[in-house]
Each structure stands twice: as C-alpha cells, then as structure tokens.
C-alpha positions in Angstrom: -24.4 -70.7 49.3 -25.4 -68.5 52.4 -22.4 -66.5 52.5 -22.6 -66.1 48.8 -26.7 -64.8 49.2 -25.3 -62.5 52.3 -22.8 -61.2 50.6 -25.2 -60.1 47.4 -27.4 -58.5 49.9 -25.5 -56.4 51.5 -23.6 -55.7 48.1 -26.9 -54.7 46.7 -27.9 -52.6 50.0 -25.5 -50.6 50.0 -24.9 -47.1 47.8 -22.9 -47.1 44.9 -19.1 -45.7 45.2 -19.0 -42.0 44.6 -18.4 -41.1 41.2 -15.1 -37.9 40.7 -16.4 -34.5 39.4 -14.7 -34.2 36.2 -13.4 -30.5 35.1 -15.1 -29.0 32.6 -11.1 -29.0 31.4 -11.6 -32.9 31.2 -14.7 -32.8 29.4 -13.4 -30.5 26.6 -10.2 -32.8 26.9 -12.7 -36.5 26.4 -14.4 -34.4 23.8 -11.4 -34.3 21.5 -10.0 -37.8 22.1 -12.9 -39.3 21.1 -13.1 -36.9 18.0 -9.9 -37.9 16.9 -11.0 -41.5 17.3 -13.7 -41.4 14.9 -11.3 -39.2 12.7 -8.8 -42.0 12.5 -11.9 -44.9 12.5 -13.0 -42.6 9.2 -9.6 -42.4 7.8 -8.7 -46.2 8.0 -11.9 -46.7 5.9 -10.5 -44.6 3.2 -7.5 -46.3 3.2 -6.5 -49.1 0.4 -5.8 -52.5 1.9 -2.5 -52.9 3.9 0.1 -55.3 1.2 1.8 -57.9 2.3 5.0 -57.2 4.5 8.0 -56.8 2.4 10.9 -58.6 4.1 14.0 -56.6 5.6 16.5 -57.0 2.7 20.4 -55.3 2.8 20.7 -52.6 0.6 21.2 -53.0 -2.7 23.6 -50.8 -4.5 22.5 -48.2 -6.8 22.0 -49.4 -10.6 22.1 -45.6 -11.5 25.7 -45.2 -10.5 24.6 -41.6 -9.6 25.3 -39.9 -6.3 22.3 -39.2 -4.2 20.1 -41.4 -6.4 17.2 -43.5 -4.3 16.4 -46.9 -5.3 13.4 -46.9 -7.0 10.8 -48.5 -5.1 6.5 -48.9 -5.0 6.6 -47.6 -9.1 7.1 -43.7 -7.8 10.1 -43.2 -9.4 14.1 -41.9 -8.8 14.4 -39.0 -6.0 17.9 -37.0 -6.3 18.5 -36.9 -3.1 21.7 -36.6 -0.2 19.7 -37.2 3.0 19.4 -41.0 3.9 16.3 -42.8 4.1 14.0 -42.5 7.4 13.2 -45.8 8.5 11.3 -44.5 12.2 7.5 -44.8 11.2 5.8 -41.5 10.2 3.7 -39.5 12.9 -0.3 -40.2 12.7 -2.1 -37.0 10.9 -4.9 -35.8 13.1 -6.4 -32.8 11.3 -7.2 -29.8 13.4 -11.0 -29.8 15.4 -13.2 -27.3 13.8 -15.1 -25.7 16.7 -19.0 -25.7 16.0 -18.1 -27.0 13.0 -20.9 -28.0 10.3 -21.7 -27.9 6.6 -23.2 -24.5 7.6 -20.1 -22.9 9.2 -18.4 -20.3 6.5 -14.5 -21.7 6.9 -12.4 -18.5 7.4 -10.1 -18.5 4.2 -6.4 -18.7 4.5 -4.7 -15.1 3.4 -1.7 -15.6 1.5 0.3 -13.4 -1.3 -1.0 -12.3 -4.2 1.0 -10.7 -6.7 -0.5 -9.8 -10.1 1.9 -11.6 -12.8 3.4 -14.4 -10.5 0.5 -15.9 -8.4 -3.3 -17.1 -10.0 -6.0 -18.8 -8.2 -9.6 -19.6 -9.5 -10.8 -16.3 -7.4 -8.0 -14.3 -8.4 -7.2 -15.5 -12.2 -4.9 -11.8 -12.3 -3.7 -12.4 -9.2 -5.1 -9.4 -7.3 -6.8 -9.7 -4.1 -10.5 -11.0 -5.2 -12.9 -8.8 -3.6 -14.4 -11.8 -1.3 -11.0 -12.0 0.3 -10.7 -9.2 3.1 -8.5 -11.3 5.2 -5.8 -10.5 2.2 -6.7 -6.5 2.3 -5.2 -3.7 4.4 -6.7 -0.3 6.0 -3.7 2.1 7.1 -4.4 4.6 9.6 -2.1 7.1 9.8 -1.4 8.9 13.6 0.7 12.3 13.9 0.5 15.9 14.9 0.3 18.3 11.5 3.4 18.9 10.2 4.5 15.5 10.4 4.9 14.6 6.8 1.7 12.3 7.2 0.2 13.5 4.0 3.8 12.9 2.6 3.8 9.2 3.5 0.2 8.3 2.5 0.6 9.7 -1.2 4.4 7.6 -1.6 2.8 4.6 -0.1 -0.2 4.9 -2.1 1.7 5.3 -5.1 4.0 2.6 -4.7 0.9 0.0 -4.0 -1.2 1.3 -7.1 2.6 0.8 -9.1 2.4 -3.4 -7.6 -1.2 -3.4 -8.9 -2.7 -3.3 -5.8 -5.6 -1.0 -5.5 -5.0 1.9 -3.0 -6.8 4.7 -2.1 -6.0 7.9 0.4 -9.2 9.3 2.0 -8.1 12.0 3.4 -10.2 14.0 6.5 -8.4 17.2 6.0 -10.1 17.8 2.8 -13.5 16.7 3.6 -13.3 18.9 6.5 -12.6 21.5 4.3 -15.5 21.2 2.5 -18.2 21.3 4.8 -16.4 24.2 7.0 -16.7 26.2 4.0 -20.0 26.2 3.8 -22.7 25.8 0.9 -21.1 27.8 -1.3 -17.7 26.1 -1.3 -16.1 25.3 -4.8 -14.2 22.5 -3.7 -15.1 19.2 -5.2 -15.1 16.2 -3.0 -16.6 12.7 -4.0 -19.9 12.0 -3.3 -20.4 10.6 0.4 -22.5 6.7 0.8 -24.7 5.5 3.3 -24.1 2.8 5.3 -26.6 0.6 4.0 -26.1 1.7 0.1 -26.3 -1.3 -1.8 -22.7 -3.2 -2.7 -23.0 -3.0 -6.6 -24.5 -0.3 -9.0 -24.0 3.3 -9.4 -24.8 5.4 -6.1 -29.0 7.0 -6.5 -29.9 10.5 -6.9 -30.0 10.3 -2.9 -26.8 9.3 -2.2 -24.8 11.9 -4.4 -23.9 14.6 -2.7 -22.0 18.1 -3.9 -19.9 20.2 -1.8 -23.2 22.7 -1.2 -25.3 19.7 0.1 -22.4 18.3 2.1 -22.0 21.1 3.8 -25.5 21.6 4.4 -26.1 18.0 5.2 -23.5 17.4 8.0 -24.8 19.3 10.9 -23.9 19.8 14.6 -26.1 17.6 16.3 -25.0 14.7 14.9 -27.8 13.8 11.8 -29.1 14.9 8.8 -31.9 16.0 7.7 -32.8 13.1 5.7 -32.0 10.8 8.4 -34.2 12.3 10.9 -37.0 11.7 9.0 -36.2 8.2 8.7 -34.8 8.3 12.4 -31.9 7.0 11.9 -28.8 8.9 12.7 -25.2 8.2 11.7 -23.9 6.5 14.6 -20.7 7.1 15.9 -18.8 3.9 16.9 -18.8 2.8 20.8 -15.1 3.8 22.0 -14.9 0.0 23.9 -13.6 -2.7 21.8 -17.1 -4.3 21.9 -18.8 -3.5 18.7 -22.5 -2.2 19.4 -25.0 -4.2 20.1 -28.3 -4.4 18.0 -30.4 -3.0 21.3 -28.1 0.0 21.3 -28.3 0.5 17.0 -32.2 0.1 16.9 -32.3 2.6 20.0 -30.0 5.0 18.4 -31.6 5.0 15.0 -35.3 5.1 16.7 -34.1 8.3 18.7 -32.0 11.1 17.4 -32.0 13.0 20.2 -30.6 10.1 22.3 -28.2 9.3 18.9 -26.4 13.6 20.2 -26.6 12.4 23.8 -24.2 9.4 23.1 -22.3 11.3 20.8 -21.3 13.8 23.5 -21.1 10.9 25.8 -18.5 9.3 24.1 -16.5 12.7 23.5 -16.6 14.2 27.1 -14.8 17.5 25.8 -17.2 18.1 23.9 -20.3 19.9 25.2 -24.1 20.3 24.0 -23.6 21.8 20.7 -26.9 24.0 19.5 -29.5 22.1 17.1 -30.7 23.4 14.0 -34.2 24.8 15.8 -31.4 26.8 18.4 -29.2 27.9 15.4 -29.6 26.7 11.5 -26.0 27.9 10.8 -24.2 26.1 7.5 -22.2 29.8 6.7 -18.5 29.1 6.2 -15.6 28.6 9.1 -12.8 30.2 9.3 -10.0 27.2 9.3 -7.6 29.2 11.1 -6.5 27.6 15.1 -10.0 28.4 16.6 -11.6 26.1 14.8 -9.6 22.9 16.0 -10.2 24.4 19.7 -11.6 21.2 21.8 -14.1 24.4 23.3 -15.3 25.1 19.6 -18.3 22.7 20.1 -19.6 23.1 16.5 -16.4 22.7 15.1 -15.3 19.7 17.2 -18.3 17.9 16.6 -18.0 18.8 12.6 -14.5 17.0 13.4 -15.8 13.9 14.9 -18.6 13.4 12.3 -16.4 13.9 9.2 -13.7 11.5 10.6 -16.2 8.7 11.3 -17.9 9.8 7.3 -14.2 9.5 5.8 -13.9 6.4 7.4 -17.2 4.9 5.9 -16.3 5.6 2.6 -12.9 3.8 3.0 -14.6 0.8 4.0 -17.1 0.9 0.9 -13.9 1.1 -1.3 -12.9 -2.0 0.6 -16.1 -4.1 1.6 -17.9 -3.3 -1.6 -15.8 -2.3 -4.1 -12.4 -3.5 -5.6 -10.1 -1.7 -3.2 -7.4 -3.6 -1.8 -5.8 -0.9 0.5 -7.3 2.0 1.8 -5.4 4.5 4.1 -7.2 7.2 6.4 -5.3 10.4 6.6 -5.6 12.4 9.7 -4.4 12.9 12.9 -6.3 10.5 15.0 -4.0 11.7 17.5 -6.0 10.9 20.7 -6.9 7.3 21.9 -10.6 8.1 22.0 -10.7 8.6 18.0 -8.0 5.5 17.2 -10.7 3.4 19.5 -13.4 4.9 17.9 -12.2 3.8 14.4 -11.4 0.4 15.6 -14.6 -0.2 16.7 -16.0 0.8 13.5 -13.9 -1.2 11.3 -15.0 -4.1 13.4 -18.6 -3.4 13.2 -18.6 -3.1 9.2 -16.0 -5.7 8.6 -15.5 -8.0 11.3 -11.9 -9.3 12.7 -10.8 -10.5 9.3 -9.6 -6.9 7.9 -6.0 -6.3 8.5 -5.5 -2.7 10.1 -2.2 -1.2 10.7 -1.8 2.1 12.2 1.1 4.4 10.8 2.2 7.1 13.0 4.4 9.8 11.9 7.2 11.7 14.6 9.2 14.8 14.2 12.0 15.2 16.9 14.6 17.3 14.5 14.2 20.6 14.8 15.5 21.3 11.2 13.0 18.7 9.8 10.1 19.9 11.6 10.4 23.7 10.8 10.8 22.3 6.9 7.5 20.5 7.3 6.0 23.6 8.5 7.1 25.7 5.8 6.0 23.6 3.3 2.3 23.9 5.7 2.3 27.1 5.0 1.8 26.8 1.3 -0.7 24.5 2.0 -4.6 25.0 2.0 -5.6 26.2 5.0 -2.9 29.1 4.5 -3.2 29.9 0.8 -2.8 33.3 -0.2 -2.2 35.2 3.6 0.9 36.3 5.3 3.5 33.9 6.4 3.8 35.7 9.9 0.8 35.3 10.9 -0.3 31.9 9.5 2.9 30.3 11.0 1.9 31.5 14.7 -1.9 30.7 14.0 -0.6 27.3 12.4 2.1 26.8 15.8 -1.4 27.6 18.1 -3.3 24.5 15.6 -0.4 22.2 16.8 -0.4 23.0 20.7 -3.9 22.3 20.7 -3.0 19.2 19.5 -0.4 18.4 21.7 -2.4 18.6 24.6 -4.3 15.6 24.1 -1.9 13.6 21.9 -1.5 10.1 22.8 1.5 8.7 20.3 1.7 5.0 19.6 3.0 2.6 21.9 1.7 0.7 25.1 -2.2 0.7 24.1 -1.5 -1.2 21.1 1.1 -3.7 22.3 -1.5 -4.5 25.2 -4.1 -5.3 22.8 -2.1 -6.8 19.9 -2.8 -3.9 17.5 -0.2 -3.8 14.5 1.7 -0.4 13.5 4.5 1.3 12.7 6.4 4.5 14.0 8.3 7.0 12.1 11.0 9.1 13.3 11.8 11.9 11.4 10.8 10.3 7.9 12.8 7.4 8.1 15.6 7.6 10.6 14.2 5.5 12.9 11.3 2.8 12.3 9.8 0.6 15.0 7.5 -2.3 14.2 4.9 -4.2 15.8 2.8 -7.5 15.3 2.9 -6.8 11.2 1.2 -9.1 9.9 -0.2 -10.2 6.5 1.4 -9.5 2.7 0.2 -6.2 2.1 1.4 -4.5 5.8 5.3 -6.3 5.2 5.2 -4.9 2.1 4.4 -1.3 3.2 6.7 -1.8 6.3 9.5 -3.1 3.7 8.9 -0.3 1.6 9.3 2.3 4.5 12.3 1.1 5.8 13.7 2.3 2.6 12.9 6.0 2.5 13.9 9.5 2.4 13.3 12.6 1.0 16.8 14.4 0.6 17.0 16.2 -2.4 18.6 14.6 -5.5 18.0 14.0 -9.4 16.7 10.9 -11.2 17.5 10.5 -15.2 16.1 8.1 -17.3 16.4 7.6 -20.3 16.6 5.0 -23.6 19.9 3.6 -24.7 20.7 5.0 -28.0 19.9 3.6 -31.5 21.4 0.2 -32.2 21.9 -1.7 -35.2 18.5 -3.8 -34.3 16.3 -0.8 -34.2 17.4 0.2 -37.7 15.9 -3.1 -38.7 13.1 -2.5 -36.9 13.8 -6.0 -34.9 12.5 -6.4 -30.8 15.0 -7.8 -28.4 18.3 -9.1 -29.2 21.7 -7.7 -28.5 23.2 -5.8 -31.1 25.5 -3.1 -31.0 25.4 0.8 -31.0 24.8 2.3 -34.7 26.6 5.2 -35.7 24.0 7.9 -34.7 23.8 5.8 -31.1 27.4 6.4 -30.7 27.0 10.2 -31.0 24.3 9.7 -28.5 26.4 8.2 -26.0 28.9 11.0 -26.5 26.5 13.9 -26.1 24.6 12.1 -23.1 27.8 12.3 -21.3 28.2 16.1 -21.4 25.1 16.7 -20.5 24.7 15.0 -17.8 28.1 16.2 -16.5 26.6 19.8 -17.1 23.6 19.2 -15.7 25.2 17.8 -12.4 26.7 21.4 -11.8 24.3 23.5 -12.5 22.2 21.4 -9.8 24.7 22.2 -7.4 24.9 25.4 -7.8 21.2 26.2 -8.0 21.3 24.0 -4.2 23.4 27.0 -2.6 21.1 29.4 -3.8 18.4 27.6 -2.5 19.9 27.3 1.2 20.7 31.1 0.5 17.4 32.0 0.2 15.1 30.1 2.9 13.7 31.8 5.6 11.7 30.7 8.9 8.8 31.9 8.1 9.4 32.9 4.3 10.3 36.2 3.0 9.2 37.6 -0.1 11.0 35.9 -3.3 11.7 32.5 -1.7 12.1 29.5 -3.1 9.7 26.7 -2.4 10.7 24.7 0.7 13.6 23.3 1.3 13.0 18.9 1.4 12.4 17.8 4.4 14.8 15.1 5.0 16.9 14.2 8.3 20.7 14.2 7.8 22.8 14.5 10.9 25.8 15.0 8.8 24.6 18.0 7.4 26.3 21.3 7.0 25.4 25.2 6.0 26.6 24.4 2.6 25.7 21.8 0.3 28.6 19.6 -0.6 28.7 17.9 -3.8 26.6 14.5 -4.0 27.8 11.3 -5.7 26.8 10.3 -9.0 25.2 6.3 -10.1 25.2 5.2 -13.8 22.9 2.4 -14.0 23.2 0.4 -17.3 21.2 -3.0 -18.3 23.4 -5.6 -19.3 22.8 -5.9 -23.0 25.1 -4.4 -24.9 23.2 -1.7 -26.7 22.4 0.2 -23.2 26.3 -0.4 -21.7 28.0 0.9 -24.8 25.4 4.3 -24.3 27.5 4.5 -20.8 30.5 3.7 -22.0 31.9 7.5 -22.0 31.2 8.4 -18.3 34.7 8.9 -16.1 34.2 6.1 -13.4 36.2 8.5 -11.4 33.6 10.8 -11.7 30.5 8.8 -11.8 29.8 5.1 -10.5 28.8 3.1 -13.2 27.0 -0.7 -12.3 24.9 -3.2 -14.8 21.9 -5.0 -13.7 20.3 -7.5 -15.1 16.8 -6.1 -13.4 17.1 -3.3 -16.2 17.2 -5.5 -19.5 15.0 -5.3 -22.2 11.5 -7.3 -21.7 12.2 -10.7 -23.2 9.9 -11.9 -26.2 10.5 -15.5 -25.9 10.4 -17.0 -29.0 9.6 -13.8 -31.1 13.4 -12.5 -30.2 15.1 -10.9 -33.2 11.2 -11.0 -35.2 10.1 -7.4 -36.1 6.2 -6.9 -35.4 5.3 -7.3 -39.2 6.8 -10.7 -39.0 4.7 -11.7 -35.6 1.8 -10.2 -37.6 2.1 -13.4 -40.0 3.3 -16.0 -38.0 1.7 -15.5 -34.8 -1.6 -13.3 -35.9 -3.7 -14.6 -32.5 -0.6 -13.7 -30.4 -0.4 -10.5 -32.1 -4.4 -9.6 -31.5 -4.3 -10.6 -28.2 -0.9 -8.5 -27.2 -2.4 -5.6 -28.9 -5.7 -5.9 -27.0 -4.1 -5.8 -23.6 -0.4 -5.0 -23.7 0.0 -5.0 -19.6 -1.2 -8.8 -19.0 0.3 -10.1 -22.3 3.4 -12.5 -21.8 5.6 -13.6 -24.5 5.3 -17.6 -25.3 8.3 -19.1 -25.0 11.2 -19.9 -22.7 11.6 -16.8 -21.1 9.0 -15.2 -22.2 8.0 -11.6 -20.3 5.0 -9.4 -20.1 4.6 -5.6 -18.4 3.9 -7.0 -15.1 7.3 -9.4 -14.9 8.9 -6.2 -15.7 7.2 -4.5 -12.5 8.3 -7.8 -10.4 11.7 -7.5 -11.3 12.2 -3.9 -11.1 10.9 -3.9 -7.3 14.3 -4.0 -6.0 15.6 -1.2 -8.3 12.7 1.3 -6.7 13.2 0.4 -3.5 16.9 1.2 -3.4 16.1 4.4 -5.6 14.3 5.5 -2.9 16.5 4.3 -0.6 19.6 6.3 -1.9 20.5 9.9 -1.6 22.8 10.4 -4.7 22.3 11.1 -8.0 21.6 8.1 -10.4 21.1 8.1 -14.4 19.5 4.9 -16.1 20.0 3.7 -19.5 17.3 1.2 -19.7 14.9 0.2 -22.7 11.3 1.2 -24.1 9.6 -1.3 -21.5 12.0 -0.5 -18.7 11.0 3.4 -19.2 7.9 2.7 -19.3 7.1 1.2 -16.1 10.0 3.1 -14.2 7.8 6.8 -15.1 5.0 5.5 -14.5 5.9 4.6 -10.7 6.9 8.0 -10.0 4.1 10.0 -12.1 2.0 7.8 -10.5 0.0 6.2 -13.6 -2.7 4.4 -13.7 -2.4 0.5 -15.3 -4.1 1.3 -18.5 -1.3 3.9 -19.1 1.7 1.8 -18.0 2.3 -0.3 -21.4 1.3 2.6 -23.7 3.4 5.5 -22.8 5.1 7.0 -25.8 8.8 6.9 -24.5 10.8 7.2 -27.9 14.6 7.3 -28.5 16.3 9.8 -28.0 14.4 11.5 -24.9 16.0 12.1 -21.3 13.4 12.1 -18.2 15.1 14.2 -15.0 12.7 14.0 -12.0 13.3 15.5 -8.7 11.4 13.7 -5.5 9.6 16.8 -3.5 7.3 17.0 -1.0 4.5 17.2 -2.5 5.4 15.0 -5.3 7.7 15.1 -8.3 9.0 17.5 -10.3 9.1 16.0 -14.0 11.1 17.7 -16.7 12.1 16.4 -20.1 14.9 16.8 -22.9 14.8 16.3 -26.6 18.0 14.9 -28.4 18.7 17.5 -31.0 20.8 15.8 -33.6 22.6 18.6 -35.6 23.7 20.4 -32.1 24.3 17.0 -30.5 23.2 18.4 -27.3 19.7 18.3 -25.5 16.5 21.0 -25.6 14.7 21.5 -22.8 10.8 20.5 -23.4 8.7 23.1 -21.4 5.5 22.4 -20.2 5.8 18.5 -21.4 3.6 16.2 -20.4 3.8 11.9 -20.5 1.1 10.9 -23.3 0.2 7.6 -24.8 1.9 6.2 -28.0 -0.2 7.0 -31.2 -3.4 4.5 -31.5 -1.7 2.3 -34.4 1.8 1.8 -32.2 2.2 -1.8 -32.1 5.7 -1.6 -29.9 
C-alpha cells in the first residue's frame, strides 16, 4: 500500500511527457481524415439496410443461350457483355473536399462542349454557351508584326465560329486608332465605346454613345476624359504584374487624375510626359504614316496605349455582358508589356474563369512576306498615295516594331499561358496548354489552312423526277432536262478550268514589288516550297452526295481529268417521316409541324427516325469545310438546296437568320475564289436554249421570296 501511495506521488509530481509539434502538413492531413470520416458516417446513414448474405453458389449456365449474356441478378436486368464478372470489392467513394466550402460558396461550374443542334442543357436549351457560363467562352489575342496576315486569321476564324453558331466578334485596334488619329472631323464610323461600369442589360445612355467626332475628342493624351475628370475617375490602365489592382490603388487612381498620367507613364517607361490639354488642347488629325508608331511620338504612343486598353473593354462587354461567346483582339500586342497589360485586365474584369489564348502570327518566307506587304499597301493607312513611297514609310512602321518585339514562347510556358504560333500561314503550327472546347476547335481549324489560290463551285444537282412532283427527299432519278444539265455542267466547268489557268500566268506576269501602274491585285499569300515561276496546272475534285439525283449530275466528268468522290456528308437534309410528302401534303397532315418549321426553319428538325434540321446539316458538314480549306486544288460540288445553303453561307459569312432562307434555285452555279481579304463570289445562270451558263454580274445572295415554304 506504501509503495503503491509513493509511487502516485511521484507520478503525480512530476511533468507530463512532452507532447511532438505537429506540421502544419499534419494538421491539414488530420483535417481531411476526419472529414472523410464523417463523409462516410453521413453516407452509411443514407444507405438501405445491408440484405442477408447470399451464399457462394457455382455458376449457373446461361438460360439465354446467348454469348456474352450476364445472369440476371438483384431484378436489374440482362447486360451483353464479354468481360467476366469482378468479384474484388469495389473501391470506397470519398467525394472531393471543397475548400471553405459552405452553402454560400458559388461552386465553379464544370465547362464542357456545347454545340448548337447536338448538346441541350436547362441553361443552354439551343445549346449555345449561356451567358452565365464564362468558363465555356474564349478571348483570342492575336500577336504579330504588320504584315503578318493577322487581320487575315481573325476574319477566317471569326467566320468559321459565327458558321458553328458560336458568337464571335473581331475588335480590331487598328481601326479605332484610326479614328481618333483622324481627328473630329473623321468620317469613319466606329461603334460607340462603353464605360466600365455601364450597366449589363439595356441600350447604352445618351452618355455613353460616342461618334467618331466625340471619340476623337474624347480620348486625350493625358490619359482621361473630360467627363471623367469631372467625376475623377480616369480610365485606368491595367498594372503590368500578374496581380490584378488592388482597391487602395483603384480608389487612388480614380480620386487623382494627375496621379492616374503618372502611373500610366510608369508603367510604359518609353513613354515620356506627354503635354495636357491646359499645355496643348490639340484633337487635329495625325498623319498615320511611320512617325506616328515612333515609341518618341509621346502623343501618339500614349493614343496607342489608351485605344488598346478601350478595344479591349469593349471585348469584354461583348463577353461579360452580352451574348458573345468569342471575342478576338486584333493588334500587335507585340511587346510583353502590352500582352501583360491585357492579361491583367481580363483578370480584373473577368476573373480566372475566362479562357484566353494568344494567337501569334510569323512570316519567315520572303515570298510570303513581300505578298502580305503588297496587299498592306492597298490597305487604309496607304489608300490613294504612291506605292514607292508608302512601301518604304510602311518597311520604317515595321522596324520600329521589331525593335521591341517579344514573339511567343518562354514567358508563356513559364506561366502556363495557352497559344498558338503560326509560321507562314499554316506551314508550321506550335501549340501550348490549349485548353477548353472553343480554343481545340480554333487550334483544329488552323491546322487546316492555307490561302493558295484555287476555285470552289457549287452548285444544285439537276432536276430529278421528284422535283417535277414537287416531292422533298427521296432518291429519284435525273429527268430529261437534268440530263442536259449534267451534260452542259461538264463543259463548262472544263472551260472554266482553263481560262483560270491562263488568267494565273498573267497574273504572275504582271506583279511588281512595289506595284506598277495596271497591276493586278495581289498575288495570295500562301507558302509553297514547291513553287515555280510559272503556274502549273492544279488538280481538279468532283464532289457528289450519294443520292442518285446529285451522282448522275457528275456522271459526265472524265475521271482522268477530274477526281470524282461521293460523300454521304453532302446528302440532302432528311425529313424523317415526311420523305417523298410534297409541302401541300405536310400542310394537312402535319399543320403544327408545318407552322412551327415555317416559323423558324434553322432550329426546326424533322420527326421521325432520321429526322434533320439546318443545324445537323452544319454538324455534318464540319469535316467537308475543314478539308476545303485544307486543300489546294480545285473542287466542284453537286449537293442539294439545304447543302447550298449552309455551304455559301460559311464562306459569305451569313448571319443565322439568313442561313435557312437563302434563295439557291436549280439551275445556278456559285464559283468562289478564297482571297485575302475575303472571297470573291461570282454566279452563273443555266440558260436552257444555249445549254451553257450566263455570267450574273453584280449578283448578290438574297433570301427566298416571303411565301417559300422549301
């Protein structure tokens, strides 16, 4: 009993054994076991009672007799299946640890596709990007020296985007910058610039609409307007770290102008104190010529800053507050100072959710790069004076450039930033960290690309048999005056193919570096290492669907002469179960189907098994414009009404309420030749009693007559 009482004294004397420091490692580490613990104590309260244990029986055979077939078991049903049955018990599900999570926390929304026609969601019921999703929408930046085919890229791209029913938009510095160095009394138009803190809904106020006088008034050199002095707030430039500013920086810049021009030159260290209004209230027009873009130029350079960082802002309107889905930003942004600087503002506005992927543009053939600057010279800036010396003033513009040009490359990789580089319009692409839908799509779509000169046809297969009975869809033969159309489509084309060819010679013949009086327009700018002085003859592509009606209008072409291929991407849009009706009959059977089609042709679908609408048709003829841009031959396609449509309206760039309607009758032939600064779009009547084709001057693409129901 003593030497039990000692032994409690001197236990209770002496100090307690020294507890480890645990790692703040260990702590986060305890933290999560015991979260997962209550996960799993929550989860086996939701779960049904445990039944009975089944005993181990031998397998049975299979009653089915079928191959593959699982023994039904628990009431779930047959699964046709090859893999045999895991018996190892399945892995506990711990779902991931939200950190500071609570029924206040916004959850960041998983991006995934949306394609408008194949994918719906209760936010996106058309399947375009809802506007509360910016995680799913893009900003392009593009990088490059002038002359690089920038401008080029960002209309194809935007064109090919609008044609997916994505909404894209170019905003484009060049012409902004245009604007205000012309002064008050330029006649340019330009859309209306908005404030930062414009409200997100409802048309712009008195304000906030701006005309090319008042822009160019209202952007001055000292970094504010007018209007925004008074209310001392200026419009701030974005900090060039990766930090976005900090509300004690805003509230100093907006309560201080003069400290807003101090930061501003801060941040741009070549450029110096440029004079205020009260030193010099100068808004007279600029000459755009090489001095302007002079770093030394400080009025001009800090015009240059102010309307990159104003483009910008409206881009991100487009995309935080209205339904843009892509918006691409076409300058130079050539030195790492202005790349940072729009980084930093697209954080600030939008936050880390917006996808941004820079697109830089390189020229290292010479041929290619003095094309690009011939077709400058037509351009704007150079509209109107002599080639001579606009080509050395526009070579001066692109050294001053050079000096300070950072390209794409180890910056980005360090920080994780997404682009793309193009050499010489598509020989080369490199690509890095793309991520999301929208940037593989662009980066898909650019892989496939060139610019080398070459024809496109389209055009209807000839009458059929159906059409005479006025019936949609089927497969029925060629009628009698189809036949004759097949015949004199072939000798046309054939024609057509050689006068091309020739009118290429003369073209090489008479291009000149810098132009001479009575050129031609510039040659394409496209890289081809194979090239020689004269232009050898290109291959020809027949492209037929694979109904029968559209491969009999091809069945006269020599396949010696011209390849000939059917794809099924080029039939006819399929009607489900209104094939073979004509549209009087669909009135009376089907009048609700017939209102609602009628109402809104583009996202109608057939009922039915297999039943199509406008935007299937876009879907499935994806592949067919990427490898027509892809190629460098000749191709003709004899498609259908629906198949026209959509096919002109990707390359003359329509807009979706024009898509379904277009007036594309038998008996016309499209021929459109992919230039630099766009398309040129000519069309040919079928002329019945010569059995040949008339030239249609001056057409233009219109919408079918108001009571059309096809």
């Amino acid at each position: 009993m003593s030497r039990t009482s000692s032994r409690n004294s001197v236990d209770s004397n002496s100090n307690p054994p020294p507890q480890e420091k645990r790692s703040s490692a260990d702590e986060n580490n305890l933290a999560l076991a015991r979260h997962a613990e209550k996960l799993r104590e929550g989860l086996s309260r939701q779960m049904p009672p445990p039944s009975k244990p089944v005993p181990h029986r031998a397998p049975q055979s299979n009653p089915s007799g079928v191959p593959g077939m699982v023994p039904m078991r628990d009431g779930v049903g047959h699964a046709a299946s090859d893999t045999p049955i895991n018996t190892a018990p399945n892995s506990p599900r711990i779902p991931p640890l939200r950190q500071n999570s609570g029924s206040s926390t916004p959850r960041a929304r998983p991006t995934t596709l949306d394609i408008p026609g194949l994918t719906k969601s209760k936010v996106s019921p058309d399947g375009r990007i809802a506007q509360r999703d910016v995680g799913a929408k893009l900003v392009i930046v593009m990088v490059g020296l002038p002359a690089r085919g920038k401008s080029y890229i960002t209309k194809k791209l935007a064109r090919y985007l609008n044609w997916l029913q994505h909404d894209t938009k170019i905003f484009n510095v060049g012409e902004k910058r245009r604007v205000v160095a012309s002064g008050p009394k330029s006649p340019v138009k330009t859309k209306s610039s908005t404030r930062l803190n414009a409200p997100q809904s409802g048309p712009p106020s008195p304000k906030t609409q701006t005309g090319p006088p008042e822009l160019a008034a209202r952007i001055l050199v000292n970094g504010a307007t007018p209007q925004e002095e008074k209310e001392g707030f200026t419009l701030p430039l974005a900090a060039l770290h990766h930090e976005p500013e900090s509300a004690m920086t805003r509230h100093a810049s907006r309560s201080n102008p003069e400290l807003n021009s101090a930061d501003l030159e801060a941040k741009f260290p070549e450029l110096t104190r440029a004079p205020t209004p009260e030193e010099k209230e100068d808004t007279s027009a600029m000459e755009q010529s090489a001095e302007f873009f002079n770093p030394q130029n400080k009025k001009a350079a800090l015009i240059r800053e102010q309307v990159a960082m104003e483009t910008l802002d409206d881009l991100l309107n487009y995309i935080l507050n209205g339904n843009g889905s892509v918006g691409i930003l076409d300058a130079t942004n050539s030195t790492l100072q202005r790349r940072k600087a729009v980084m930093d503002r697209i954080r600030e506005r939008a936050g880390v959710d917006l996808n941004v992927l820079f697109l830089e543009s390189l020229c290292e053939d010479e041929k290619l790069l003095e094309s690009n600057m011939r077709l400058k010279l037509s351009g704007p800036d150079y509209k109107d004076k002599d080639p001579v010396a606009s080509l050395i003033d526009f070579k001066k513009r692109v050294a001053i450039y050079e000096r300070a040009y950072v390209p794409l490359g180890k910056y980005e990789e360090k920080n994780n930033m997404s682009y793309i580089q193009m050499i010489d319009v598509g020989r080369k692409i490199i690509s890095h960290q793309i991520k999301g839908f929208l940037s593989a799509q662009a980066n898909y779509y650019l892989l496939n690309f060139n610019l080398a000169p070459r024809q496109i046809w389209i055009t209807r297969h000839g009458e059929s048999m159906d059409n005479l009975a006025g019936k949609i869809g089927g497969d029925s033969d060629l009628s009698a005056v189809g036949i004759k159309y097949a015949h004199a489509l072939t000798k046309f084309v054939a024609e057509e193919r050689k006068l091309w060819e020739i009118h290429q010679i003369e073209k090489v013949a008479k291009s000149h570096l810098p132009p001479h009086s009575g050129d031609t327009s510039p040659p394409n700018p496209h890289y081809d290492p194979f090239a020689e002085d004269e232009p050898q003859q290109k291959s020809f592509c027949v492209w037929t669907s694979m109904l029968k009606r559209s491969i009999q209008t091809a069945q006269f072409f020599d396949e010696e002469e011209f390849d000939t291929k059917q794809m099924r991407m080029l039939d006819e849009l399929n009607a489900g179960i209104m094939e073979g009706m004509t549209y009087a009959d669909i009135r009376s059977k089907f009048p609700q189907e017939y209102e609602i089609r009628k109402s809104d042709k583009l996202h109608y679908r057939y009922p039915g098994p297999g039943g199509e609408g406008y935007l299937d048709i876009i879907n499935r003829l994806r592949p067919v414009i990427v490898e027509l841009e892809r190629m460098t031959d000749h191709v003709l396609l004899v498609g259908h009404r629906s198949v026209a449509r959509v096919l002109l309206a990707y390359f003359k760039g329509l807009g979706r309420e024009e898509v379904a309607d277009l007036d594309v009758p038998l008996g016309m032939l499209y021929c459109l030749e992919p230039k630099p600064y766009g398309v040129d779009f000519k069309a040919y009547q079928y002329d019945a009693r010569q059995e040949w084709f008339v030239h249609m001057p001056n057409f233009e693409l219109k919408r079918a007559p108001a009571d059309s129901v096809a």
